[in-house]
C-alpha positions as CSV (number, residue, x, y, z in Angstrom):
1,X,76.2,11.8,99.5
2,X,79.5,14.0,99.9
3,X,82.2,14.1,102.5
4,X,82.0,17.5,104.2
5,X,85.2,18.2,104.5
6,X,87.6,20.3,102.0
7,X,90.6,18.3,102.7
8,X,89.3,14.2,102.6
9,X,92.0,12.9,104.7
10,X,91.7,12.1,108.1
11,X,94.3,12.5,110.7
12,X,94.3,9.3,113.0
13,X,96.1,10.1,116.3
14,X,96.3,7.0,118.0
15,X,97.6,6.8,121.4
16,X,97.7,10.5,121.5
17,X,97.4,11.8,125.3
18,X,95.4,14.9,126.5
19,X,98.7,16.6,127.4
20,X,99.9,16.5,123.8
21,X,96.7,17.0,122.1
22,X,96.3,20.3,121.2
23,X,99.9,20.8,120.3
24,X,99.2,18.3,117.1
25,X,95.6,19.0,116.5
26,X,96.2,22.9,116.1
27,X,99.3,22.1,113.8
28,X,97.8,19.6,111.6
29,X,94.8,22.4,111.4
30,X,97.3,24.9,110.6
31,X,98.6,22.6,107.7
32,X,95.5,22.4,106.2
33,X,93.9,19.1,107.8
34,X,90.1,19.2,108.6
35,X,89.2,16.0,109.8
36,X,90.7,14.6,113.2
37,X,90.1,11.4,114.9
38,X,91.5,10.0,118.2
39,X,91.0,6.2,118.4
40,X,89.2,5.3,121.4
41,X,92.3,2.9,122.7
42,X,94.1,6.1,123.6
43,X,94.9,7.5,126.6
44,X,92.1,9.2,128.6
45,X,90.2,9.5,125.4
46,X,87.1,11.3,126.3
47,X,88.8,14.3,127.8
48,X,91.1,14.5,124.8
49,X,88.3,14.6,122.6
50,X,86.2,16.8,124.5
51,X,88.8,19.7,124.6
52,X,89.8,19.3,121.3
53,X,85.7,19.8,119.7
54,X,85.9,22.7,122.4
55,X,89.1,24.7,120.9
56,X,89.1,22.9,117.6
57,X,85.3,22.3,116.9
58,X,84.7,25.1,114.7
59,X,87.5,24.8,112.2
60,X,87.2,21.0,111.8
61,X,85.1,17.6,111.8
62,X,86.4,16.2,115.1
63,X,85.8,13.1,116.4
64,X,86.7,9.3,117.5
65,X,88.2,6.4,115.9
66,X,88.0,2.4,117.0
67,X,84.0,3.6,118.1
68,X,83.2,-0.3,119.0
69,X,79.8,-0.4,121.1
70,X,76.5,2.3,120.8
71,X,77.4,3.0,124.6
72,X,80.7,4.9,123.5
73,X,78.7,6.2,120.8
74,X,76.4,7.8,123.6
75,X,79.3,9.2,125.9
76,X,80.9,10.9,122.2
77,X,77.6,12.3,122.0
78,X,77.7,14.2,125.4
79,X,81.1,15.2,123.8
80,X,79.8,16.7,121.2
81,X,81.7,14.5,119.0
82,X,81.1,14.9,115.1
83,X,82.9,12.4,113.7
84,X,82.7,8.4,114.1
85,X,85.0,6.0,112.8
86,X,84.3,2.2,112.8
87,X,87.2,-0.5,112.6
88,X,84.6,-3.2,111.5
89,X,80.7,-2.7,110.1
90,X,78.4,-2.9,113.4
91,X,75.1,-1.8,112.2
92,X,74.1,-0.9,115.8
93,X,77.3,1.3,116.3
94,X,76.3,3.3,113.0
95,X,72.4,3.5,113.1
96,X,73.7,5.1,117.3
97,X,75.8,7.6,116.0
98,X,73.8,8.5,112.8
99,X,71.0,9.0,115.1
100,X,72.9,11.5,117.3
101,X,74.1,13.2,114.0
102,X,77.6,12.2,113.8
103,X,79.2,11.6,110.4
104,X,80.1,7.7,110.3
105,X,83.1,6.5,108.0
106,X,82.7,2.9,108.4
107,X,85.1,0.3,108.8
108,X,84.6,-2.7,105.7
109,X,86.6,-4.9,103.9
110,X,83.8,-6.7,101.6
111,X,80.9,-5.8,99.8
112,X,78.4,-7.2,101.7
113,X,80.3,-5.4,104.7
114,X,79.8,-2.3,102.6
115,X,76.3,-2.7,101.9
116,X,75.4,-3.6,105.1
117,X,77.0,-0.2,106.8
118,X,75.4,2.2,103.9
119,X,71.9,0.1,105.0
120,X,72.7,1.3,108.1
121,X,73.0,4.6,107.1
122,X,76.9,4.9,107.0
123,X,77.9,8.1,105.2
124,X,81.1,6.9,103.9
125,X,82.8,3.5,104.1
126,X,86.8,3.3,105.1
127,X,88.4,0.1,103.5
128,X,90.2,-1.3,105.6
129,X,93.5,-2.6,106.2
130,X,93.6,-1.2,102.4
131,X,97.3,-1.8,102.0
132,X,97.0,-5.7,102.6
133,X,93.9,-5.6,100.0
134,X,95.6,-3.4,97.4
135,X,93.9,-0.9,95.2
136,X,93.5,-3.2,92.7
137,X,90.7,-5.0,95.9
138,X,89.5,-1.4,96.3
139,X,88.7,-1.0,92.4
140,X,86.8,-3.9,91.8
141,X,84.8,-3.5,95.2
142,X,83.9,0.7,93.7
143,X,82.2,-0.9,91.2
144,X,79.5,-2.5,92.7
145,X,79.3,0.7,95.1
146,X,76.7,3.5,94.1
147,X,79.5,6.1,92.9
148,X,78.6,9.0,95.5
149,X,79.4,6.7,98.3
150,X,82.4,8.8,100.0
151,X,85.3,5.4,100.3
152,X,88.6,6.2,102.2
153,X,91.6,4.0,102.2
154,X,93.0,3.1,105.8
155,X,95.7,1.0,106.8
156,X,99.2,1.5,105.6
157,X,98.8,4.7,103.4
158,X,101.6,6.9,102.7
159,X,102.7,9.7,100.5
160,X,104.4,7.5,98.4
161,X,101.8,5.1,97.9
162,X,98.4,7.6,98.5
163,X,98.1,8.6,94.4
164,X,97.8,4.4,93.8
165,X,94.2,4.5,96.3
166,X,93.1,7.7,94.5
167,X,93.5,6.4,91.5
168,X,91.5,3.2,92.5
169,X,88.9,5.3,93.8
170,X,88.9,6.2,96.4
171,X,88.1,9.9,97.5
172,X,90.8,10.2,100.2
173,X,92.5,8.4,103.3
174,X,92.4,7.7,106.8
175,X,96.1,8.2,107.7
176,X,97.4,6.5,110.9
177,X,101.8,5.8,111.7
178,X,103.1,7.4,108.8
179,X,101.9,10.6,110.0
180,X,101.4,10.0,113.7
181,X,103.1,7.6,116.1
182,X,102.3,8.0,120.0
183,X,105.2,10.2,121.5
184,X,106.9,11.2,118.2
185,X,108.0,15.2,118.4
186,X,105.4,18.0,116.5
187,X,108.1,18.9,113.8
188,X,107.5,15.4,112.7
189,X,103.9,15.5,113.0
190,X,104.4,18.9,110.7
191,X,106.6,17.0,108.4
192,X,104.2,14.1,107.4
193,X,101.2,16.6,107.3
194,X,102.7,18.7,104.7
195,X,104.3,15.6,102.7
196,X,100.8,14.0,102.6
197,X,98.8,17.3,101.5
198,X,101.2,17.8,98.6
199,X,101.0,14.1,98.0
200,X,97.3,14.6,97.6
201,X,97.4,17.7,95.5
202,X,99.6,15.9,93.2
203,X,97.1,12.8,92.7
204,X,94.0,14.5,92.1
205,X,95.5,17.2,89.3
């Protein structure tokens, strides 16, 4: 059990709007991102998505965030979605989306949580909100979890603080405000991307 991408970090763009989409997408590509999720409370979601597996498809895993029922699960699908991320462990969202052959990073915050997702066939589990547990939380829980489990860090990650999850264990992060906030300009977008990919080459030397 690997994550498939060469970069484990995943871009959250929450509240991002079709309009602006590719814009951000193509430069977080450009900076070396592979994995892109718009949460499903943005605006006009589906044809967001949809354009952005169309143009971006090929170069990275694309896909939706805040996936909450199997019937969004279902319209991702017709998308051509590739990635699903869960807020909470719904065993019913993630056996849907598994099914369709999506990649599932599972929202958990215990270990039965855990469990419960990689019964459900989960490919990776995203801890979650990580920065109120600590890594300290996210130690403890990796070792009870088989080792090749894929475990991301979500919820208040930054650069200055992203080397402290690695170091717990966890193979990457799920990275939401500090390097997107709905509306901000690209050059920031840029900024954050680059600050986080050096911030992550420094903590796995």
């Amino acid at each position: 059990m690997t994550w498939q991408t060469k970069l484990p970090l995943i871009a959250i763009l929450r509240g991002i709007t079709p309009d602006e989409a590719e814009a951000h997408v193509g430069a977080l590509i450009e900076s070396g991102f592979d994995a892109i999720e718009i949460p499903l409370n943005s605006p006009q979601w589906e044809k967001s998505i949809g354009a952005m597996v169309q143009t971006f498809g090929d170069k990275a895993l694309i896909g939706a965030g805040t996936v909450l029922n199997p019937a969004q699960v279902d319209v991702l699908s017709t998308l051509n979605s590739k990635l699903v991320v869960t807020p909470n462990t719904d065993a019913a969202v993630i056996r849907q989306a598994v099914a369709k052959g999506m990649t599932v990073a599972a929202g958990c915050a215990t270990a039965t949580e855990a469990f419960a997702a990689l019964q459900a066939g989960a490919q990776a589990l995203k801890i979650f909100p990580s920065s109120a547990f600590g890594p300290a939380y996210i130690k403890a829980l990796k070792a009870v979890l088989p080792p090749e489990v894929p475990v991301f860090a979500v919820g208040g990650v930054t650069p200055e603080n992203l080397h402290e999850f690695i170091a717990a264990g966890c193979i990457g992060a799920g990275l939401g405000s500090d390097l997107y906030r709905a509306g901000q300009p690209l050059s920031r977008t840029v900024e954050q991307a680059r600050a986080f990919i050096a911030a992550y080459k420094d903590a796995v030397k």
